[in-house]
TIBAVEX-943541 format. One record per residue (C-alpha): x, y, z. Coordinates in nm, 2 decimals, decimal comma. Example, Ala and Ser with C-alpha at 12.3 -4.5 7.8 and 13.67 -1.06 7.14 Angstrom:
+--------+--------+--------+
:      x :      y :      z :
+--------+--------+--------+
:   1,23 :  -0,45 :   0,78 :
:   1,37 :  -0,11 :   0,71 :
+--------+--------+--------+
***
This chain:
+--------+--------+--------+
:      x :      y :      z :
+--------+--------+--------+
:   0,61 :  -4,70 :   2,01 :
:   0,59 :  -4,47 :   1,69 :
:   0,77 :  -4,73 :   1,48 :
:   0,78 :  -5,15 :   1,44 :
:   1,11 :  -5,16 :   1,32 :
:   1,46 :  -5,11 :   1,46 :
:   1,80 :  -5,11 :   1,31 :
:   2,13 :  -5,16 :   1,52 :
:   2,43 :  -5,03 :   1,40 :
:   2,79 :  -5,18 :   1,54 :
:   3,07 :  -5,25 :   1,31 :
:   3,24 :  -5,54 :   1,48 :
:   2,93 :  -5,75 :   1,68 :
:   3,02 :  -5,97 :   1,98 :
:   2,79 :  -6,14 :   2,21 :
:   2,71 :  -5,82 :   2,40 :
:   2,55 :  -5,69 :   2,04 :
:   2,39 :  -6,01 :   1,97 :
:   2,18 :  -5,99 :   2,29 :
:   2,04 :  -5,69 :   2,23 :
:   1,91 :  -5,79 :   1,91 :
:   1,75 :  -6,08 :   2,02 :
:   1,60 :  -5,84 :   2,28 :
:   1,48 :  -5,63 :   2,06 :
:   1,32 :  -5,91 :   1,82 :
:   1,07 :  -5,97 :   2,13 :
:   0,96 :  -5,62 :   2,15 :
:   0,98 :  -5,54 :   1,74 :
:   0,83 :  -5,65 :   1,45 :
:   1,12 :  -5,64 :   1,26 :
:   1,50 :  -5,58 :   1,38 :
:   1,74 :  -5,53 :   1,15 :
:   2,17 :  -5,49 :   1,21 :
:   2,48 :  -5,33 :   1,05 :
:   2,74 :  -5,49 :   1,06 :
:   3,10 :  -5,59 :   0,96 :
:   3,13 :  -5,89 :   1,16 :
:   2,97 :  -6,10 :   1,41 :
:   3,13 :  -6,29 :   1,64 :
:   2,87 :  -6,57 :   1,84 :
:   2,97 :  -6,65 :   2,19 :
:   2,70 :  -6,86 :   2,37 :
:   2,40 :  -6,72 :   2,26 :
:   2,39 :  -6,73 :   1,86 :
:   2,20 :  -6,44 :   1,66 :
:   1,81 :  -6,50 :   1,64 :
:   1,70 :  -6,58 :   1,28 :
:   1,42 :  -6,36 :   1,27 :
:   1,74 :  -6,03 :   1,27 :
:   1,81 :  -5,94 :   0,89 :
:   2,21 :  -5,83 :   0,84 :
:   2,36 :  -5,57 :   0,62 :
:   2,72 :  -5,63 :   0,59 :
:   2,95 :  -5,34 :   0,56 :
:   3,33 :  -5,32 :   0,58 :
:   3,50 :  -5,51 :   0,85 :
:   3,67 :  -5,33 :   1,13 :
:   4,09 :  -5,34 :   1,10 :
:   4,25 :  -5,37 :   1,41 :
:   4,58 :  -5,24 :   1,33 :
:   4,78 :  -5,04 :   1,19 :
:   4,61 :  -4,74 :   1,32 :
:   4,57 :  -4,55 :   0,99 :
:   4,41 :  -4,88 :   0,83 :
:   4,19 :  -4,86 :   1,18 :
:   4,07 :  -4,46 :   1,09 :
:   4,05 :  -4,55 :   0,73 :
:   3,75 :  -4,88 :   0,78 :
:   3,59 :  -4,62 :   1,06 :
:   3,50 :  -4,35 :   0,81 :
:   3,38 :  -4,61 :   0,51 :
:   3,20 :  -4,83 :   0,73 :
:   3,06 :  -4,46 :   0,81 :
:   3,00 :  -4,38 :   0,49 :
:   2,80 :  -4,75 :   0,40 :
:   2,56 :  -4,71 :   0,73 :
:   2,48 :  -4,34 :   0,66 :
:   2,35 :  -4,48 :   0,31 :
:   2,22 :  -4,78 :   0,45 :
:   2,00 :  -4,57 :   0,71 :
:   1,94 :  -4,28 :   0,45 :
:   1,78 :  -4,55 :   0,20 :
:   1,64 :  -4,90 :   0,32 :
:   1,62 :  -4,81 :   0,64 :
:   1,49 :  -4,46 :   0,67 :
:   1,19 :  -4,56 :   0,80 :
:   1,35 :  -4,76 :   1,11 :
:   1,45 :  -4,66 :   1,47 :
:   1,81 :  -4,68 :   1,53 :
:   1,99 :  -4,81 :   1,80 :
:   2,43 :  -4,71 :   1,76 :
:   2,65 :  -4,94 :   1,92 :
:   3,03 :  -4,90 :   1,99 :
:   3,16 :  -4,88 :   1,66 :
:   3,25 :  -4,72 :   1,46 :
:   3,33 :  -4,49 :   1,75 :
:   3,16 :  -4,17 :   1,56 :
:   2,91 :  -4,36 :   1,38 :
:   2,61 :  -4,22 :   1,67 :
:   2,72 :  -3,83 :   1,54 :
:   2,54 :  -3,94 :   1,22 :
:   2,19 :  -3,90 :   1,43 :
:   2,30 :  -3,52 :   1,40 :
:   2,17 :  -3,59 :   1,00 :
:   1,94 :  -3,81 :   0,97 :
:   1,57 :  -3,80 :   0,99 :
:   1,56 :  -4,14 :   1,21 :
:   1,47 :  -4,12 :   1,59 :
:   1,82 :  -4,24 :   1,71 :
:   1,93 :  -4,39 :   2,04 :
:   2,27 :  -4,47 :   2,14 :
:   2,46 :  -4,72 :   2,39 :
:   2,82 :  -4,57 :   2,50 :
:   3,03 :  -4,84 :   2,58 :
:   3,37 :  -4,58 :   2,58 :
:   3,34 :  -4,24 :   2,59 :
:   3,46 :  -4,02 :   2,34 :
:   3,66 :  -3,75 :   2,25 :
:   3,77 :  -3,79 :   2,56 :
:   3,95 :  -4,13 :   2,55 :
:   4,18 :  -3,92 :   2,33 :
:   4,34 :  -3,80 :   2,60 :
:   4,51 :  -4,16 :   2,68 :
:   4,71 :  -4,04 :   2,36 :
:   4,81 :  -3,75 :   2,51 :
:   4,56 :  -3,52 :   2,33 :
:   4,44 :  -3,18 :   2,54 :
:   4,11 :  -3,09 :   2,53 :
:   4,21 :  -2,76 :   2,33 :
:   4,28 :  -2,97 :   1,99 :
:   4,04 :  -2,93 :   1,74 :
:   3,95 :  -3,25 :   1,73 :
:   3,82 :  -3,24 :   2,08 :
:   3,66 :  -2,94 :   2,05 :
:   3,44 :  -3,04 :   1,77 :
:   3,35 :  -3,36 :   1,90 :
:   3,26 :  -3,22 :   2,21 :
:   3,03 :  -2,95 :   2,05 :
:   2,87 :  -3,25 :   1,81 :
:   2,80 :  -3,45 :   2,16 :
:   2,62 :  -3,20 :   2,29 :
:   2,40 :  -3,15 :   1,97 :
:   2,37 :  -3,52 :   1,93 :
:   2,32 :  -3,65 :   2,30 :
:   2,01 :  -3,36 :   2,36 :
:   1,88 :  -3,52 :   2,03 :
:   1,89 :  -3,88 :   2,10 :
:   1,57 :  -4,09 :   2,22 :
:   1,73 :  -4,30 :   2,43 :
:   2,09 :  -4,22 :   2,61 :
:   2,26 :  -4,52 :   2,79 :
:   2,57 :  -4,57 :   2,92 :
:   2,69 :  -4,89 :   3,16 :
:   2,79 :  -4,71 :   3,46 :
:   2,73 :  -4,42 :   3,69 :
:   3,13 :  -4,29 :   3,67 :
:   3,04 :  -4,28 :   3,29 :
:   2,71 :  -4,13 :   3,32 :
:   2,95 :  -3,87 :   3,54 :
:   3,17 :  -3,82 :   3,27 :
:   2,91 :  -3,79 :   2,98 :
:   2,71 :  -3,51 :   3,18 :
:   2,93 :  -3,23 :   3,07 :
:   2,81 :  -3,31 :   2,74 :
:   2,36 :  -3,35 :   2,85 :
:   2,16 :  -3,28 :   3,16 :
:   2,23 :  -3,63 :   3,38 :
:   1,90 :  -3,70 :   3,47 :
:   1,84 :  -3,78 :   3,08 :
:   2,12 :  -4,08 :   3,07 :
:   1,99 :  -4,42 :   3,17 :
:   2,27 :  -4,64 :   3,33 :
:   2,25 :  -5,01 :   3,22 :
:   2,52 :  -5,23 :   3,30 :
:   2,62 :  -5,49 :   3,05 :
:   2,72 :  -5,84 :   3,14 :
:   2,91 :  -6,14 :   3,10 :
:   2,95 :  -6,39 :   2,83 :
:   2,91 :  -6,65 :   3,09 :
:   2,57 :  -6,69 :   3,27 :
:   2,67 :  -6,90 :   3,56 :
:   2,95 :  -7,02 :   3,73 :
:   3,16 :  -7,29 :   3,49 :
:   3,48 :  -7,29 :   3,63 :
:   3,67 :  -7,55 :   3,55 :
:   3,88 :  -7,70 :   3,84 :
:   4,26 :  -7,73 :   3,76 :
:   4,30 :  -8,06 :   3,85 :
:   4,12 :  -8,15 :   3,50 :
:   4,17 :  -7,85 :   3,31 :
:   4,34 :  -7,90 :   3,03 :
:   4,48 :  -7,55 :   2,94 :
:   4,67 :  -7,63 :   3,29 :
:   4,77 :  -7,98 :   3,16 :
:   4,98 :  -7,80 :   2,87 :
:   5,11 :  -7,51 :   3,01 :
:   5,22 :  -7,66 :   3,33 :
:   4,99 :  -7,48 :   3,59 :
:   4,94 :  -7,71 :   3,88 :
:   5,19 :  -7,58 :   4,09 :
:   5,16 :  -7,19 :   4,00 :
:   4,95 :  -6,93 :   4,18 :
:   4,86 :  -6,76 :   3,84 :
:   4,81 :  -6,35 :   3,83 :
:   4,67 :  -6,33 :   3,48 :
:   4,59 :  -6,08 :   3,21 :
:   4,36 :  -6,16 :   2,91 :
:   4,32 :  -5,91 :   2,63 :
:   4,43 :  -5,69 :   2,40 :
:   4,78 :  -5,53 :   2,44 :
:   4,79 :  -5,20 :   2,28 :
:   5,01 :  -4,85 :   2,28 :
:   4,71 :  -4,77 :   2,55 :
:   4,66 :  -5,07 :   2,78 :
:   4,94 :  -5,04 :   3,03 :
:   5,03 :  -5,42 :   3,01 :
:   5,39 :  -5,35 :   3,12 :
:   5,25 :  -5,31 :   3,47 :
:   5,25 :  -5,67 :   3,47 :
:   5,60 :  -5,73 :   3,38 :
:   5,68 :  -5,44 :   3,66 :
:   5,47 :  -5,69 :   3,89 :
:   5,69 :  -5,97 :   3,77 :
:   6,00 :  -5,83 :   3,84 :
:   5,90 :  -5,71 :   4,23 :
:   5,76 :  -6,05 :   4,28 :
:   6,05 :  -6,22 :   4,09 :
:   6,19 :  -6,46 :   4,40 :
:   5,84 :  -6,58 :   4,44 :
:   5,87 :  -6,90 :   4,16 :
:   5,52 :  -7,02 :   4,27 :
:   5,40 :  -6,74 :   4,11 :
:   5,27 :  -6,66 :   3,77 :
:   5,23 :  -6,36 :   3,58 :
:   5,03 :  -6,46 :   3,24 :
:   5,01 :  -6,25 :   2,96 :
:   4,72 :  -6,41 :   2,69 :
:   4,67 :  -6,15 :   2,41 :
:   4,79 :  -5,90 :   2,15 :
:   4,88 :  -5,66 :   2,00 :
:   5,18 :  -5,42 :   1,88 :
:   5,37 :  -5,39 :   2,20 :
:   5,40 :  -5,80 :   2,27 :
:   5,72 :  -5,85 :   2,10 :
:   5,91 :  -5,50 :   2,36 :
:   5,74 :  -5,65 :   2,62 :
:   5,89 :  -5,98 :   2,51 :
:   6,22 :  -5,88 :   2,51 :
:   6,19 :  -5,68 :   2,84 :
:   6,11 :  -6,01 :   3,01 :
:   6,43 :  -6,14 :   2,83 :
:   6,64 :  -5,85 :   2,94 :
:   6,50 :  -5,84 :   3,27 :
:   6,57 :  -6,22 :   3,32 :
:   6,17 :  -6,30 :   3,45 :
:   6,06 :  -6,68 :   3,42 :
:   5,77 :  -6,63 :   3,59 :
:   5,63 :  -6,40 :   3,32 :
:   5,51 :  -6,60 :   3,03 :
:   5,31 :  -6,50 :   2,73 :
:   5,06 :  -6,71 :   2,53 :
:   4,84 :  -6,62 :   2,26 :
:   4,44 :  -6,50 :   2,28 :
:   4,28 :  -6,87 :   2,27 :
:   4,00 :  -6,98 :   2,12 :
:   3,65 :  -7,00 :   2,19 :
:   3,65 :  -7,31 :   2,29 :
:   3,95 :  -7,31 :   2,48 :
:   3,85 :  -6,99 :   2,63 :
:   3,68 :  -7,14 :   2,95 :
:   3,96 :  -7,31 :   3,05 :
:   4,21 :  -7,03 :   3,04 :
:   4,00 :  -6,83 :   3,23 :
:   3,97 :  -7,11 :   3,52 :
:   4,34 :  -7,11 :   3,50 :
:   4,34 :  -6,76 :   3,69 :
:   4,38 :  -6,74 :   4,06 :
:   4,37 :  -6,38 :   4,03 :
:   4,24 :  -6,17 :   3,72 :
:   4,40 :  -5,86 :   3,63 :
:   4,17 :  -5,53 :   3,47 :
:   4,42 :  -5,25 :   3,38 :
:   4,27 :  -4,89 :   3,28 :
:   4,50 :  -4,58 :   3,21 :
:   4,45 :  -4,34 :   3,47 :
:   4,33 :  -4,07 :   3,20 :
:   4,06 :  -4,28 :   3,10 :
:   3,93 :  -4,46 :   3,40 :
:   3,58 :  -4,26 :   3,43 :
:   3,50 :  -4,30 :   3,07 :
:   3,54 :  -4,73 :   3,00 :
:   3,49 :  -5,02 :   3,17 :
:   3,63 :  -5,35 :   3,03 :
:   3,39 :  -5,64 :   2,95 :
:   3,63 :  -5,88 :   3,10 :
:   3,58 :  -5,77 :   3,42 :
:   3,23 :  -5,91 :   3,45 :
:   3,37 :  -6,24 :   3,34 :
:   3,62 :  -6,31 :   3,58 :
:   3,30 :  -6,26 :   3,81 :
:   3,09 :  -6,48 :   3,65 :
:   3,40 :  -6,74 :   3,73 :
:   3,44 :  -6,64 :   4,08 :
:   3,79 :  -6,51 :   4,01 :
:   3,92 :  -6,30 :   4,25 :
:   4,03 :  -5,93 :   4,05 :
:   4,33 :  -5,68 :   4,09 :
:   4,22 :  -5,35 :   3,96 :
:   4,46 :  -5,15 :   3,81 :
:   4,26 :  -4,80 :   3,80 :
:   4,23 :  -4,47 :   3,94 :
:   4,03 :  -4,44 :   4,21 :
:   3,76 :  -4,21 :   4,08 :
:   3,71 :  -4,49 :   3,82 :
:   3,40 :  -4,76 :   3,80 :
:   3,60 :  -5,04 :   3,90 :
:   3,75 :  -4,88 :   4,22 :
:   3,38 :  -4,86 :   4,29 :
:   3,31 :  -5,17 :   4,19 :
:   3,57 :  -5,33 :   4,41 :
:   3,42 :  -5,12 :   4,72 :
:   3,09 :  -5,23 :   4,68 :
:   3,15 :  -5,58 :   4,57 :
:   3,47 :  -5,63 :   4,83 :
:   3,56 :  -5,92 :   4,51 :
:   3,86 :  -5,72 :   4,42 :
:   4,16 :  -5,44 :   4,51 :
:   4,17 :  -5,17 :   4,33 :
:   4,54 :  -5,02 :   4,32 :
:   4,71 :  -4,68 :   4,18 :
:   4,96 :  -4,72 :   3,92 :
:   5,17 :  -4,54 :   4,15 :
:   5,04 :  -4,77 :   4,43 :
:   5,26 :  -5,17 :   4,33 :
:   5,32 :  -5,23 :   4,63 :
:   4,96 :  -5,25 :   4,72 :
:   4,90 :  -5,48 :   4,47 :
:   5,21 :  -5,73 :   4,55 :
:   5,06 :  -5,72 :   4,89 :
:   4,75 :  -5,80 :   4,76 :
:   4,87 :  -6,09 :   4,56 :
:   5,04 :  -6,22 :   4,82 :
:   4,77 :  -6,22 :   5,07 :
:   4,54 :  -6,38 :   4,84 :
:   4,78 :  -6,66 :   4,80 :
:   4,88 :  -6,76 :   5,09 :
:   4,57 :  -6,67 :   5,26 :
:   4,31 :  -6,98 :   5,19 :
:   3,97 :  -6,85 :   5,33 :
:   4,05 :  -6,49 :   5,23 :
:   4,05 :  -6,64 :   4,86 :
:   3,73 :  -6,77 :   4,90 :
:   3,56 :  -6,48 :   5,02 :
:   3,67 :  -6,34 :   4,73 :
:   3,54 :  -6,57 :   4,46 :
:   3,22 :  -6,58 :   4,64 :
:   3,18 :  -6,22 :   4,65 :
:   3,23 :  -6,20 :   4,30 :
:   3,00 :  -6,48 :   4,19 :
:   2,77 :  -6,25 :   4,40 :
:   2,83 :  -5,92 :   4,20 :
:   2,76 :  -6,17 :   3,90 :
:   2,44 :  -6,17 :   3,97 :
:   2,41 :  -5,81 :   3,89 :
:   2,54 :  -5,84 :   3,53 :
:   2,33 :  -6,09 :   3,36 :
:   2,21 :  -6,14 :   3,01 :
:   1,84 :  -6,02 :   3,17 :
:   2,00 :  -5,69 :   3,17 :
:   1,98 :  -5,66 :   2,78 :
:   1,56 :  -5,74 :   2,84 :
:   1,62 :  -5,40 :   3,10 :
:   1,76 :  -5,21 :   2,81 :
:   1,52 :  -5,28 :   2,55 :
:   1,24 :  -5,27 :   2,82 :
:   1,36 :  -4,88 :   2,89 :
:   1,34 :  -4,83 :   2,46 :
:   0,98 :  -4,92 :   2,49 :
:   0,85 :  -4,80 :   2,80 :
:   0,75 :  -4,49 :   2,85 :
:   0,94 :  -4,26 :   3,04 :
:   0,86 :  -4,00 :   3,30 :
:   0,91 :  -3,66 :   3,33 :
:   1,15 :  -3,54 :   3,66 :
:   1,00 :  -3,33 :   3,87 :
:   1,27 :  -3,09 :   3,86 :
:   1,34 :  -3,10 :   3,47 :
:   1,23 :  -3,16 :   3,16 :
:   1,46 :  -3,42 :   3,09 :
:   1,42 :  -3,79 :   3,07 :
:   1,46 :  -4,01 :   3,40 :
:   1,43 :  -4,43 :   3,40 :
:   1,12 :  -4,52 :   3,63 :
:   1,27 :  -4,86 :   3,73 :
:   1,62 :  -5,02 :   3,87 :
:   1,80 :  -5,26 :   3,64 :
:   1,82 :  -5,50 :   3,98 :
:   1,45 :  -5,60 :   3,90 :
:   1,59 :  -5,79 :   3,60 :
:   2,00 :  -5,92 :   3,72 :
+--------+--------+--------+
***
């Protein structure tokens, strides 16, 4: 390695963040992060990681959103332009254009794509004529042929981002779960199924944020085919701005087996999660290539049994062939999944196939796989025979 010292950049951290700092603190003599906030789940920050606080991240209203994106752009470009122009840098996730800043700045820059943009614009409708798009696009390809170190978490992804850099120079390094081993709690003692009432439900739950984008309205379609089924849940934990119409569907619609609770808390977040018979992973068919949803590795780590809700060129219908832990279903294809969801239910050993095979796919998405990513940073790299581009010597199964 040219340089000792390493700054990561991501403007709202969570546990995925958090792990690749302490990572890199075994492989650097000094590791430094940008942030706006930092959120500790199971594994807490290392001490030896200096922060530089910027603006926080602003979930909503959308133009509040765009505004903290461009300051907390603004602060990190000074940031790396002063104390840290002598540091490697390592983008993360947001803000979602803070990597293009590699384009002008004398660091060596590496970046770790989580969702890829400007094409996740499209979920809003957005053609790939709009100017926007077009100059995004031409600044990925300048910034992606520039950066040190190109990862993204899938091979769908790596797909996607190849229009933008040669593929053989994108490493693919899955992420993995806040849980590192199976903690289920059984319902029998769970107290989140105590208070809401659970013991007799089959529960078909959805856990996350519910946004103009995420499509959560395909549970309350679910709801309503599956309404004469009263053993049968559909939970909605989260949200967002579309809660309250979704609300009042339910209301118009006449559903009691549709119930919405808030996003719980840390603590209490275990024991929602065992609450779930099945867990429910919705993508918009636009975007299914380019973004793969962290809860998905969760339910896994619980042995919870997923529906996909996903295109089928996407990285979970892949995931659910390879792992056989989950269906992966069409929007267009419901009656799939209410077959599905029925099956599972009333089908004993078929459910536990399922967990087990995803406690299986766990396996493969393991906090090890931050050691992987910061192992790749170091190492060096060989050339391909074929091209001058940049190609990963080792498989990230050596370290799940």
């Amino acid at each position: 390695m040219e340089s000792q010292k390493i700054v990561v950049v991501n403007q709202a951290v969570n546990y995925l963040t958090i792990g690749l700092c302490n990572a890199f603190a075994k492989k650097f003599s000094q590791v430094d992060l940008i942030t706006g906030s930092i959120h500790e789940q199971g594994e807490p920050l290392d001490e030896a990681v200096s922060v530089s606080h910027i603006g926080h991240w602003i979930e909503r209203p959308m133009w509040k959103k765009s505004v903290s994106y461009l300051w907390a752009c603004v602060q990190i470009y000074w940031l790396l332009l002063t104390r840290y122009h002598k540091h490697d840098v390592f983008f993360v996730s947001l803000p979602p254009m803070a990597y293009l800043l590699s384009l002008f700045l004398p660091n060596r820059c590496s970046m770790l794509i989580w969702d890829v943009y400007p094409d996740v614009f499209k979920i809003t409708g957005m053609k790939e004529s709009h100017l926007v798009y077009r100059i995004w696009s031409w600044l990925n390809n300048k910034t992606f042929k520039k950066a040190h170190r190109l990862y993204t978490i899938g091979d769908k992804m790596a797909d996607l981002l190849s229009k933008y850099v040669d593929r053989k120079q994108i490493l693919v390094t899955p992420i993995w779960s806040i849980f590192q081993q199976n903690q289920k709690i059984k319902k029998s003692i769970n107290p989140f199924v105590k208070k809401h009432q659970l013991h007799r439900k089959f529960v078909v739950q959805y856990s996350g944020n519910i946004g103009l984008t995420h499509n959560v309205e395909i549970l309350v379609k679910l709801a309503e085919m599956m309404k004469g089924h009263e053993d049968i849940l559909f939970q909605i934990i989260g949200r967002g701005p579309r809660v309250p119409y979704l609300q009042a569907v339910v209301v118009e619609k006449g559903l009691p087996n549709c119930q919405f609770l808030p996003f719980q808390s840390d603590e209490m977040f275990p024991y929602s999660l065992s609450a779930a018979d099945i867990g429910v992973v919705i993508l918009d068919n636009v975007i299914s290539k380019g973004s793969v949803p962290s809860k998905s590795y969760n339910l896994m780590s619980y042995g919870i049994p997923s529906l996909y809700i996903a295109s089928y060129d996407s990285e979970l219908y892949n995931y659910s062939q390879k792992y056989k832990h989950a269906k992966c279903v069409n929007y267009s294809d419901l009656n799939e999944a209410v077959a599905f969801i029925l099956e599972l239910k009333n089908n004993s050993e078929l459910r536990e196939q399922f967990a087990q095979n995803a406690l299986d796919a766990s396996k493969n998405y393991r906090r090890s796989n931050a050691d992987f990513i910061t192992k790749l940073y170091c190492d060096k790299i060989h050339q391909g025979q074929s091209s001058n581009k940049l190609v990963a010597t080792e498989d990230v199964s050596e370290y799940a």
